[in-house]
Wavefront OBJ file of the C-alpha trace (Angstrom):
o trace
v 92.291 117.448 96.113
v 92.360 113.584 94.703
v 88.703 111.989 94.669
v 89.445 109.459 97.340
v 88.901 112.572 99.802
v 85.147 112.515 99.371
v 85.575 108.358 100.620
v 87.906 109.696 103.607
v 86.076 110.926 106.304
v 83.539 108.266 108.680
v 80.199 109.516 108.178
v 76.642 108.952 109.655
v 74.608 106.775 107.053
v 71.712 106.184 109.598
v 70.115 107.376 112.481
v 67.768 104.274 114.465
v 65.974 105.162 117.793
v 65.213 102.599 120.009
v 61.958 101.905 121.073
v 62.436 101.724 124.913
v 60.938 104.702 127.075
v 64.500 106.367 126.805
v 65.253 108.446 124.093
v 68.616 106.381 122.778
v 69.544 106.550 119.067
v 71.562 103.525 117.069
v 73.476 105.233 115.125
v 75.214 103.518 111.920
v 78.754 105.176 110.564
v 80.877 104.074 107.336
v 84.541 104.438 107.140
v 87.559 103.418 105.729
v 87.435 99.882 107.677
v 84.125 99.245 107.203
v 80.437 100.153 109.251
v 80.679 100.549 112.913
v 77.507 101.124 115.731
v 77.285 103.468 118.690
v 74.284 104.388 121.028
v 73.414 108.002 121.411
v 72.075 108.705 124.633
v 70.050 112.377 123.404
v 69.545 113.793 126.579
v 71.868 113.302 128.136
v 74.572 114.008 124.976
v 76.708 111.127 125.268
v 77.472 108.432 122.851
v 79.306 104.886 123.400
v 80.265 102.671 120.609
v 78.871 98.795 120.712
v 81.760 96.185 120.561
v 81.968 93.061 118.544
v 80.160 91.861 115.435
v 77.550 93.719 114.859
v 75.189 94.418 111.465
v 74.278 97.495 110.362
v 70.476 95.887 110.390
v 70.557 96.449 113.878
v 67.345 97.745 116.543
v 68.603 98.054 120.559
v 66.141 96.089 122.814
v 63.814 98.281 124.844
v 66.024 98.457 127.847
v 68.716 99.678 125.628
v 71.435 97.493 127.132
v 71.826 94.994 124.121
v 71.671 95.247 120.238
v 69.483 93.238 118.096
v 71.013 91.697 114.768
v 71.065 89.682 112.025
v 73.976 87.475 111.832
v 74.830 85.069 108.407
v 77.566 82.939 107.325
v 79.769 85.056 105.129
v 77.341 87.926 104.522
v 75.045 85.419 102.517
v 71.969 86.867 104.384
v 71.185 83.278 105.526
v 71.521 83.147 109.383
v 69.758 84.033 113.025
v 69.516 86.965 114.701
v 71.437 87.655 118.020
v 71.195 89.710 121.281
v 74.868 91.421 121.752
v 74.954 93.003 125.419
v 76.688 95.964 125.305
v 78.541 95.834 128.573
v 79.545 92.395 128.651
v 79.621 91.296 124.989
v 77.912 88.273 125.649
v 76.161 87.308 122.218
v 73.065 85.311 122.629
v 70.870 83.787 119.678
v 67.139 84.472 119.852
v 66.200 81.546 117.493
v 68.501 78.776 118.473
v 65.356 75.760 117.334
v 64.984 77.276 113.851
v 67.276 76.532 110.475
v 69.264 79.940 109.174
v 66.532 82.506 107.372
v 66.615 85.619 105.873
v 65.378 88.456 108.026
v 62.834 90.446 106.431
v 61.497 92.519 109.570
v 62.475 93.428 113.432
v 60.740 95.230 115.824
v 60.767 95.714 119.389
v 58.130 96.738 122.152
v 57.995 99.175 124.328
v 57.275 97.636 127.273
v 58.629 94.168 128.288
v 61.447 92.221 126.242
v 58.786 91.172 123.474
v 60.570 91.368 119.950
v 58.573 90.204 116.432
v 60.870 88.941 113.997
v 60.274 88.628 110.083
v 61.815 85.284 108.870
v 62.102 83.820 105.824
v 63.389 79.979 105.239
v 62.933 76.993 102.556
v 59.608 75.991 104.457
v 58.282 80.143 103.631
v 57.187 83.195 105.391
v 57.008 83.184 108.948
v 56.398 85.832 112.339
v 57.969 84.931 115.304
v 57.532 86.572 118.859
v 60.477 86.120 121.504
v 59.073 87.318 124.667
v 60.859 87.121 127.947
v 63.613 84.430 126.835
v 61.656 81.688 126.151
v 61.435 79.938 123.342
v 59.987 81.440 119.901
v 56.545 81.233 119.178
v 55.428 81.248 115.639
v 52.581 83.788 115.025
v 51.893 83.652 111.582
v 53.117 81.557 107.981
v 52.523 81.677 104.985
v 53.692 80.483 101.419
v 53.314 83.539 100.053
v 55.490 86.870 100.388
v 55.343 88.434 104.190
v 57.204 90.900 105.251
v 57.649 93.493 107.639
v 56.525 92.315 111.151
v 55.882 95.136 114.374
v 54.635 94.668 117.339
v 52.936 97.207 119.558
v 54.183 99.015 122.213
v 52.625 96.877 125.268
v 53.184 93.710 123.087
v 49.943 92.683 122.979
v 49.312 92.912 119.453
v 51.986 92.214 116.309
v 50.892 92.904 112.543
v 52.873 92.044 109.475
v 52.173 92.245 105.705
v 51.104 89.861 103.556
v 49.885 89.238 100.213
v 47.634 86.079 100.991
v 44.887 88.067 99.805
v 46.015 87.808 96.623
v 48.921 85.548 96.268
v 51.668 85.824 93.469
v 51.098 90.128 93.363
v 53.176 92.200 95.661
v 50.438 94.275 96.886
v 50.064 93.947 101.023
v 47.514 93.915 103.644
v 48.152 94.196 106.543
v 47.173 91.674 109.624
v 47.011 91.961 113.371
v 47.412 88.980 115.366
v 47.110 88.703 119.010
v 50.490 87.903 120.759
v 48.923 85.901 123.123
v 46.831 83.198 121.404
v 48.415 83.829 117.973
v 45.022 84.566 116.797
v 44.210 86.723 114.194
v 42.301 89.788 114.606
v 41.822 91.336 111.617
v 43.368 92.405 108.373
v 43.440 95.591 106.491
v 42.999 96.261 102.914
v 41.860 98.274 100.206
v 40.835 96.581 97.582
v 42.602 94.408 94.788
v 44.198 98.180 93.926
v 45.029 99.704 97.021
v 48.135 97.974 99.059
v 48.816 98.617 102.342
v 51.796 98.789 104.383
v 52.241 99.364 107.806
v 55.041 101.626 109.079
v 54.490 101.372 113.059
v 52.440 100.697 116.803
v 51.347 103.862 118.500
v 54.139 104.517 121.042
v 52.086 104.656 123.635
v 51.171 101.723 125.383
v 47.602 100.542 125.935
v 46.738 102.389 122.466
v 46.734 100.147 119.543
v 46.572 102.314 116.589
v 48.654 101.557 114.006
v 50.113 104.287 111.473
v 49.908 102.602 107.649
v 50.581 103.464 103.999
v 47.750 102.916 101.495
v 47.522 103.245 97.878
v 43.892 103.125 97.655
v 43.932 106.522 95.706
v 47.184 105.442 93.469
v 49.642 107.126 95.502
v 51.056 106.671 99.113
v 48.668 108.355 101.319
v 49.394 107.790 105.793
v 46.264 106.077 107.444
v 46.352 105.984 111.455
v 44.026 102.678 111.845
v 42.439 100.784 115.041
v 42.595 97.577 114.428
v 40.350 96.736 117.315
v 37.214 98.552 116.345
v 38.451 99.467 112.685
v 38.296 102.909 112.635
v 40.378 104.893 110.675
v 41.769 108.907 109.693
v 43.237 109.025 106.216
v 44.489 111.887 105.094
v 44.032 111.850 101.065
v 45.503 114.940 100.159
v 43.827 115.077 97.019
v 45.694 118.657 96.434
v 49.385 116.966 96.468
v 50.547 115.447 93.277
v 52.766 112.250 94.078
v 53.416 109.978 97.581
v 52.857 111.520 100.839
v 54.923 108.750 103.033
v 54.298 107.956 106.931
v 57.755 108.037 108.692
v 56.935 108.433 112.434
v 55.026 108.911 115.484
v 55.479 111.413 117.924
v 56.325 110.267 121.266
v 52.391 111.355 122.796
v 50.772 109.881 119.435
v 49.051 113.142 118.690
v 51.285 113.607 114.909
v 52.707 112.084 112.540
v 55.912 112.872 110.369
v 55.390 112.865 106.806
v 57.478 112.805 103.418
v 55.680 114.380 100.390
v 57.827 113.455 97.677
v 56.498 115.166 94.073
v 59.155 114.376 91.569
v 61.463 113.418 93.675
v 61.722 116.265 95.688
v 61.270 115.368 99.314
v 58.815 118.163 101.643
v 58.173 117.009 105.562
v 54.342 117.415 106.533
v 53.118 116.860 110.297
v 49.711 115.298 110.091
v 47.095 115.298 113.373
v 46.023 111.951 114.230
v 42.472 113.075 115.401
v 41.973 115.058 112.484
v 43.836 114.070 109.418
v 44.564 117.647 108.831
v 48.735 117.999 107.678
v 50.650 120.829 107.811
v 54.075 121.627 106.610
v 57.510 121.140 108.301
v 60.032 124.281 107.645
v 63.720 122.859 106.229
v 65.902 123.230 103.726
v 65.994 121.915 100.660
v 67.334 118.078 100.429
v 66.612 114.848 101.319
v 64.975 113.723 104.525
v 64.801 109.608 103.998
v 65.350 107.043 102.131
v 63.443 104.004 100.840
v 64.446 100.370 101.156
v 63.187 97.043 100.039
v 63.461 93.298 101.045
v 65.527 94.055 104.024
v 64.584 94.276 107.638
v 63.461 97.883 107.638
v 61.285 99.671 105.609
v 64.055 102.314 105.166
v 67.364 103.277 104.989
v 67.409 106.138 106.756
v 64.508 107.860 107.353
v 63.926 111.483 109.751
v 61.673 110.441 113.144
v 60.802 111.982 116.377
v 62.656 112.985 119.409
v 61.755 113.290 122.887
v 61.925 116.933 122.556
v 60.311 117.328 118.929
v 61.133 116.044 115.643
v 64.498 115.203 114.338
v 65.381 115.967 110.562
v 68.312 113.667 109.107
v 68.844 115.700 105.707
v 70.825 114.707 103.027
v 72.177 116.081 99.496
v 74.442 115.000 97.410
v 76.921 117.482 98.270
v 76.031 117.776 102.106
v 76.605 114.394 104.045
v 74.032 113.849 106.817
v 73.137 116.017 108.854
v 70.620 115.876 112.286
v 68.543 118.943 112.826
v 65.955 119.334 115.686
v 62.894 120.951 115.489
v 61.078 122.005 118.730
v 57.155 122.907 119.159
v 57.767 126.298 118.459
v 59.380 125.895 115.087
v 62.775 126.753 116.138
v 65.401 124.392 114.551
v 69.237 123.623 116.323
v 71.472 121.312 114.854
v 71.956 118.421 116.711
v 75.080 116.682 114.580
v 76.798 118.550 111.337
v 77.620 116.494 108.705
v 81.226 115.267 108.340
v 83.601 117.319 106.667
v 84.087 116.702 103.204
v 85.739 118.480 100.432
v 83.555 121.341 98.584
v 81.035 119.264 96.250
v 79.216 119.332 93.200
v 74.991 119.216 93.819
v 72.973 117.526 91.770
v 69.780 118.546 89.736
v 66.545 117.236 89.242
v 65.580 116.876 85.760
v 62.431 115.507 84.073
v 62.709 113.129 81.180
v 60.114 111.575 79.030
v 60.089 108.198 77.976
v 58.853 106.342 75.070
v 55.220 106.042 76.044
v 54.941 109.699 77.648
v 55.535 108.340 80.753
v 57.321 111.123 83.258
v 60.962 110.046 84.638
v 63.246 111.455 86.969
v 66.478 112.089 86.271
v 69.415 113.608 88.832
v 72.657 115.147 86.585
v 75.541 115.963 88.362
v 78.146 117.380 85.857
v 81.780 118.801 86.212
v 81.668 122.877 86.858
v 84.538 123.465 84.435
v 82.943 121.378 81.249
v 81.756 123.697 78.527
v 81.085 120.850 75.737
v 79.608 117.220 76.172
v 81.802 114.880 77.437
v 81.884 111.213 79.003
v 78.939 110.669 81.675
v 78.065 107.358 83.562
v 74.612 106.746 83.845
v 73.601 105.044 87.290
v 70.634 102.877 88.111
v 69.931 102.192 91.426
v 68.920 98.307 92.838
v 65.573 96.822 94.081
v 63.264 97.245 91.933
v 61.223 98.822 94.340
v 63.958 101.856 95.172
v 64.752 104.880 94.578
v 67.819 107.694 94.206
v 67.608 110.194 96.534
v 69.323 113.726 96.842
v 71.392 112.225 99.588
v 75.826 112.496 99.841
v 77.195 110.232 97.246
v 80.878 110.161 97.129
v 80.784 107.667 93.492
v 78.984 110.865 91.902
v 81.823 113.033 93.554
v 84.752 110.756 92.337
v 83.467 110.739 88.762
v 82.744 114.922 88.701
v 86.086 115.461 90.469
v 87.821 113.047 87.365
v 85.947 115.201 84.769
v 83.158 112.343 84.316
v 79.774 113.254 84.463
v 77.716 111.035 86.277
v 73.917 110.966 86.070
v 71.277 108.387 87.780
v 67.718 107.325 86.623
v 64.496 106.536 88.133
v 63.637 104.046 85.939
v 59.955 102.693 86.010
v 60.124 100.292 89.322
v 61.241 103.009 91.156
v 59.325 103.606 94.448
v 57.717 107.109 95.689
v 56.123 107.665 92.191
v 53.015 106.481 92.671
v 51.489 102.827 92.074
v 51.823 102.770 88.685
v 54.926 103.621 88.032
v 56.175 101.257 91.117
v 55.154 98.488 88.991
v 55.793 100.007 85.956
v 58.237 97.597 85.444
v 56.537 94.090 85.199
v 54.704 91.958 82.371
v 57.681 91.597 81.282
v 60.394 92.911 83.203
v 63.013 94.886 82.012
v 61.185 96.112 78.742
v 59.903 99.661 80.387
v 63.457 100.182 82.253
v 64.669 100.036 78.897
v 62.645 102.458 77.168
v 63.075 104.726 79.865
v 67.058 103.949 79.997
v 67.045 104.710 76.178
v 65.362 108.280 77.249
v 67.479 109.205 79.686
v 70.457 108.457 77.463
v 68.339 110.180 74.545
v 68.058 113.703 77.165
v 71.586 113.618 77.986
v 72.857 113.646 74.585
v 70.398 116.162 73.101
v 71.386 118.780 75.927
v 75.059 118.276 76.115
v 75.689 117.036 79.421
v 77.171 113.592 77.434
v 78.607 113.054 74.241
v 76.752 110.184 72.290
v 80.053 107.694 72.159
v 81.115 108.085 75.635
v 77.763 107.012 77.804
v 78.668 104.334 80.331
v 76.272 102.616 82.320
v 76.362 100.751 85.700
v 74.378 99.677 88.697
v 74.275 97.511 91.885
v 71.692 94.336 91.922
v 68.965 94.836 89.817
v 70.580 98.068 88.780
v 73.150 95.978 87.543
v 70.921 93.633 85.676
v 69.556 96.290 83.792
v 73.448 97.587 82.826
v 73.478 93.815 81.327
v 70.151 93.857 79.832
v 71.011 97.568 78.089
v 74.521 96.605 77.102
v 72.910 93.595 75.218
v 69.396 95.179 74.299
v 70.597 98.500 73.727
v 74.381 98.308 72.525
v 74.353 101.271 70.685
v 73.918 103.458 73.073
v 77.042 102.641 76.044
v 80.289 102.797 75.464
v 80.776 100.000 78.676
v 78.824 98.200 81.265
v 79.749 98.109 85.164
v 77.566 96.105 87.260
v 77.933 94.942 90.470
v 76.469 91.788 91.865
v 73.966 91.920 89.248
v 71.822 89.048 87.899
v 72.727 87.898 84.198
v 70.817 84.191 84.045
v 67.412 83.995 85.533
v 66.957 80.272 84.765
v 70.394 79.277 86.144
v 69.681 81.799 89.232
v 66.515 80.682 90.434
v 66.786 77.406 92.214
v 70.541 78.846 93.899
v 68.734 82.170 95.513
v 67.938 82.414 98.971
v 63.870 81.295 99.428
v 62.855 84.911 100.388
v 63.278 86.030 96.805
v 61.350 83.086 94.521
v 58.507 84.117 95.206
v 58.677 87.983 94.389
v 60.049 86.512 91.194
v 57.712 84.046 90.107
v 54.764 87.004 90.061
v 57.135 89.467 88.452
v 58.124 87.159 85.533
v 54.797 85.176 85.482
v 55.756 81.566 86.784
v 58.755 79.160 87.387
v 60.588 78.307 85.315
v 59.590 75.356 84.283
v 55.930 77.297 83.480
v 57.392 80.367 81.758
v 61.165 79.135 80.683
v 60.149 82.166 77.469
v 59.972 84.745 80.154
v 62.779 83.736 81.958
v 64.971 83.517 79.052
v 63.396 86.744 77.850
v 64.110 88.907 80.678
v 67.767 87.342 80.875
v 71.108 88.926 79.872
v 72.418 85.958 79.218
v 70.047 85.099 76.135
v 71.547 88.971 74.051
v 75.462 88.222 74.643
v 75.753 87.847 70.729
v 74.407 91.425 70.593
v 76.891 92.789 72.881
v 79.281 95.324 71.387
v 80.527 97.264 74.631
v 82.817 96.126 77.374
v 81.393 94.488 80.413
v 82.699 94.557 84.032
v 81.091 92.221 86.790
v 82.162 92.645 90.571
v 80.341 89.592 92.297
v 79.792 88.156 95.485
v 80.900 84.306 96.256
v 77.778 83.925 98.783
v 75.608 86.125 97.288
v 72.161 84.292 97.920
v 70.029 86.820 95.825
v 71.838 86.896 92.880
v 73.933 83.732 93.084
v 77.676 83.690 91.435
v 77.182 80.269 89.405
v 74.630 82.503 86.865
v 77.230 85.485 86.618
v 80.251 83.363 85.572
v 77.660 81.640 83.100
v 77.197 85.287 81.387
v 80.341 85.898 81.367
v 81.544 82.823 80.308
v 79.091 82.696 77.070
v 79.926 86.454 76.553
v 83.516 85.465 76.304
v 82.874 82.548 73.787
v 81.014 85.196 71.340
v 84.484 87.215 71.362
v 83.089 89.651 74.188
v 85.600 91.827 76.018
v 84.192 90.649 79.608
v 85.848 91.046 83.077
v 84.516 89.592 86.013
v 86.454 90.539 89.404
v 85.248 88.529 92.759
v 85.230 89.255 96.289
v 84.193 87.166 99.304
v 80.917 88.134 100.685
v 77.650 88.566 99.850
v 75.433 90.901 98.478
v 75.340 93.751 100.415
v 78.859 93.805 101.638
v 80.086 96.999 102.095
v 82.967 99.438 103.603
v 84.991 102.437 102.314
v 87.892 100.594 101.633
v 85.959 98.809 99.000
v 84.390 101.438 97.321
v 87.522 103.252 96.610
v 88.677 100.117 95.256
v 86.123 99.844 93.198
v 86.089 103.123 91.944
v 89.619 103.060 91.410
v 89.001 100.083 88.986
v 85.720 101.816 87.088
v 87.809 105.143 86.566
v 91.014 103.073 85.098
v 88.395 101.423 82.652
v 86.613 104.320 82.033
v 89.540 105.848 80.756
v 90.518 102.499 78.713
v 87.531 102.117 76.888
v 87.993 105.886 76.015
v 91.254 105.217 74.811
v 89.870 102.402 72.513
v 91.115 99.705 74.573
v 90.269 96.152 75.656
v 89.549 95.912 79.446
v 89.776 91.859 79.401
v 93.456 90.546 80.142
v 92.649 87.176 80.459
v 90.193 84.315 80.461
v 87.141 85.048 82.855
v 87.455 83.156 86.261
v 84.955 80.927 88.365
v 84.157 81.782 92.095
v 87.161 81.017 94.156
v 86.761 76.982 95.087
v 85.364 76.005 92.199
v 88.450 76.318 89.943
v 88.891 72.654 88.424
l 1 2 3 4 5 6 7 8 9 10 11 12 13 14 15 16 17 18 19 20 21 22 23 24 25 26 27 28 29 30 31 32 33 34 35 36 37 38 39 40 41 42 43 44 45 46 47 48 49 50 51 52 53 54 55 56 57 58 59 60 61 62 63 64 65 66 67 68 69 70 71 72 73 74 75 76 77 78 79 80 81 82 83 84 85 86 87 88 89 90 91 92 93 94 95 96 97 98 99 100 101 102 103 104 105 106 107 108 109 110 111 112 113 114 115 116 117 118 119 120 121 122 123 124 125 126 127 128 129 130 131 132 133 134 135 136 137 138 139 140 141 142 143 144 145 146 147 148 149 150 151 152 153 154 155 156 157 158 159 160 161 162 163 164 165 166 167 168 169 170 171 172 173 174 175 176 177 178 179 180 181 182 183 184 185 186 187 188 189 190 191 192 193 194 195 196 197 198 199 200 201 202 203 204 205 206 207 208 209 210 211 212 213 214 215 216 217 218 219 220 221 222 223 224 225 226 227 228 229 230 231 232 233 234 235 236 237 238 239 240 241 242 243 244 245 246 247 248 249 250 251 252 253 254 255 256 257 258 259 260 261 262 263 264 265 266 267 268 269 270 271 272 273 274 275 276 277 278 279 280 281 282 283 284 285 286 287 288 289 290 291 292 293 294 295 296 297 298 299 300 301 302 303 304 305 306 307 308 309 310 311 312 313 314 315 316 317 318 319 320 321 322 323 324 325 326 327 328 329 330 331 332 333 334 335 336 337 338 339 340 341 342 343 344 345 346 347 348 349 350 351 352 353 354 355 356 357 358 359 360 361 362 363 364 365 366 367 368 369 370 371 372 373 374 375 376 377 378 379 380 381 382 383 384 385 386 387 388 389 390 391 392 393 394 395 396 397 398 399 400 401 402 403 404 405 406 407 408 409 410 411 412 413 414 415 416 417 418 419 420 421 422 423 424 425 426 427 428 429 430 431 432 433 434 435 436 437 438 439 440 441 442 443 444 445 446 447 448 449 450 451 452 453 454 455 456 457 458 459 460 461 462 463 464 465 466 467 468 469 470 471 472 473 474 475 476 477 478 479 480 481 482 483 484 485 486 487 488 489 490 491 492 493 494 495 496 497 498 499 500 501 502 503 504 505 506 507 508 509 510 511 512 513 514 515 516 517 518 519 520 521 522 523 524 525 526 527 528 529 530 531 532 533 534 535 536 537 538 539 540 541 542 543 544 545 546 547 548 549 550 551 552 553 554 555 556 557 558 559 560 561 562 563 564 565 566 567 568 569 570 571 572 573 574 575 576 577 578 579 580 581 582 583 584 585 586 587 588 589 590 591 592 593 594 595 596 597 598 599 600 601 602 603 604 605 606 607 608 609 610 611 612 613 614 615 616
């Protein structure tokens, strides 16, 4: 068996129902040549692939004859979305009037061809209702970060989230505005303390309840809310330790589906909607969604009702998904087995302590045949505000099958820990990840899953900040960096990112620039290249509009100057490009370096090079 098995087969990543009266699924596969869409017709057991262009960002329109998407000039997540029909492949823009934006929500009636889209442009925040092919009509605006826009299932009412309420601090209310008049009705919060988050309409039409996530005791808690008369049934849980996330409602609005996640550890919950009262979901032990941030959904993949009952998409890192269904009586079919894959390695859930006391989570996966410590790389996911899941992850194979351990952190910024901890990492950022990186690294060593010299670390995005911040902060501790479109030069970065992301990071550092420049160049990779004493590999994106390439080859460039052994390798894309073929690519390249550095050798061959264009 040769690692680049676990990469082989095309796999399920996510599961999407449409919001029609039909019970038709979206359903998003990776393989070797990259992502592709089909529509899964439940009932009726038949599924049809959609032709064309098509992002994995996706939602099918409530008749289910066309796909919604997202579509930007070289992946650079600046663009419009489009209507692709799916028996004619005629491709028609929904916002032809308005200049590119970032998409930061979609959502789609029931009823009608009403859609709410989340936009975000140079001129800010914006919710936009396309109704019936006319024109789009602007809802709501703000300067301030919005996010997250749904609309109810007789399009009447749309609600997005927005931190006008308290501008410059990522915590969310929520507000309804009529679809009609563009009104507002009324806005939901909890206090200074308690954010809220909405998650979705009632599915029934006529019935404008909307199903939301509040903090107001310090953890994630579901709230089914009427925004009309402002009544409300939370369900506090005060006897569950950690989040207890809203994922669904059923089709009759009578439950709701339910993630309690306590250390990581993921346990489904159906909660009654009169009542509040929750009771648990039998399953197996694994994953059952997965959070996302600053994108157009609020997750990954995430388990949801069926027409028939619920339907469980479970994940571990040695199972690829899987679809389960669960009928009224408890009994449980499976709907779609995972794809085969060689046998694999699971991972377990450790606790680690950091510096301060604080409580981390920590997932080791570690070669079956290793009897002493040995090399490990260290993982750290992207966001902040994400987290690792026990979901199929073919990197952690590749490494385990090689005879590298491979281990991932969530670090302080991690979501689906609590409030807290979520913002754990600000004031200023990157200090806490640190600590807790230094733990993590401290754990590993002390039980004997890694030896002390032969720690790597790497990450995507802000993951792979923080592999830049630790190999300059902490360079005692990594034997090499790997980052992937990560950001090294805040200063440099901020007036080239896309204008969904300034503001998020103007609260999290303090200011602009020009206010804070100490903060910026504090929290900056860039400003510790002297301290460097570890090899560092970038892999960056030339249109990458959150973390822009001109900062990266900065870093690398000044790291190179200081005598650094620095490699930076691009590819033509953006920020979230993906596909199979890559990945084995790129691990091919981290497990030839791997085994370089442990040989005691240079990884730089050459002088580091600009993004392709701007060679002089």
């Amino acid at each position: 068996m040769s690692w680049q098995d676990f990469y082989a087969a095309r796999q399920c990543v996510s599961l999407r129902r449409g919001r029609g009266p039909r019970d038709l699924v979206l359903s998003v596969d990776e393989g070797p040549d990259g992502s592709r869409l089909s529509v899964w017709d439940v009932p009726a057991g038949v599924t049809r692939p959609v032709e064309g262009e098509v992002g994995s960002d996706a939602v099918l329109n409530a008749a289910g004859d066309a796909v919604l998407s997202h579509h930007a000039d070289n992946d650079s997540e600046m663009g419009h979305v489009m209507a692709t029909c799916l028996t004619s492949g005629e491709v028609r823009d929904l916002t032809p009037g308005l200049p590119p934006y970032t998409l930061r929500g979609i959502d789609v009636a029931r009823e009608g061809d009403r859609v709410v889209l989340t936009a975000v442009a140079e001129d800010g925040f914006s919710l936009w209702l396309v109704a019936d092919g006319d024109p789009p009509r602007r809802l709501f605006d703000s300067a301030n970060e919005a996010w997250n826009g749904l609309i109810s299932a007789d399009g009447t009412l749309a609600s997005i989230d927005a931190t006008d309420h308290n501008p410059n601090v990522r915590r969310f209310a929520v507000t309804v505005v009529d679809t009609a008049t563009g009104k507002t009705v009324t806005t939901l919060s909890d206090g200074p303390d308690g954010p809220v988050r909405a998650v979705r309409f009632s599915p029934v039409p006529g019935d404008p309840r909307l199903l939301v996530s509040t903090e107001r005791t310090g953890f994630a808690r579901p709230c089914v809310w009427n925004p009309l008369d402002g009544s409300r049934v939370d369900a506090d849980a005060p006897h569950l330790a950690g989040d207890v996330v809203p994922l669904d409602w059923s089709d009759d609005a009578e439950r709701v589906l339910l993630a309690h996640v306590d250390g990581g550890v993921h346990r489904l919950l159906e909660m009654d909607t009169a009542t509040g009262e929750s009771f648990p979901v039998e399953h197996a032990p694994g994953a059952y969604f997965e959070p996302d941030v600053a994108t157009a959904h609020l997750n990954i993949w995430a388990s949801q009702y069926g027409s028939d009952g619920i339907r469980l998409l479970r994940q571990r890192f040695d199972l690829p998904l899987t679809v389960l269904g669960v009928d009224r009586t408890g009994h449980t079919t499976t709907l779609r087995g995972p794809a085969a894959v060689p046998a694999a390695v699971p991972a377990t859930s450790r606790t680690v302590r950091s510096a301060d006391g604080t409580a981390l989570q920590l997932w080791t996966c570690t070669p079956p045949e290793r009897t002493t410590p040995g090399p490990l790389v260290l993982w750290l996911h992207g966001g902040p505000n994400m987290a690792v899941v026990d979901r199929y992850n073919p990197r952690a194979q590749s490494w385990v099958a090689e005879g590298i351990g491979y281990a991932a952190l969530n670090y302080r910024g991690s979501v689906t820990f609590g409030r807290d901890f979520r913002e754990g990492f600000q004031n200023p950022i990157g200090d806490s990840e640190l600590e807790d990186i230094e733990a993590a690294v401290g754990w590993l060593v002390a039980e004997g899953v890694a030896a002390g010299d032969q720690v790597f670390v790497s990450g995507v995005s802000y993951g792979g900040y923080l592999s830049l911040l630790s190999a300059g902060r902490l360079p005692h501790l990594f034997a090499g960096a790997m980052a992937f479109v990560p950001m090294a030069d805040w200063l440099t970065a901020y007036d080239d990112m896309n204008p969904a992301l300034r503001g998020a990071w103007r609260s999290f550092i303090g200011g602009t620039p020009e206010q804070v420049p100490g903060a910026y160049r504090r929290a900056s990779p860039i400003t510790y290249v002297g301290d460097v004493r570890a090899p560092v590999w970038i892999k960056h994106a030339t249109h990458d509009t959150r973390c822009p390439p001109r900062q990266v080859h900065r870093y690398a460039q000044a790291l190179e100057r200081r005598g650094g052994d620095v490699v930076l390798d691009w590819f033509a894309g953006g920020h979230e490009t993906s596909g199979r073929d890559k990945d084995v690519h790129d691990q091919r390249r981290m497990l030839d370096l791997v085994r370089t550095a442990l040989r005691g050798e240079r990884w730089a061959t050459g002088p580091v090079a600009p993004p392709p264009g701007d060679r002089p």
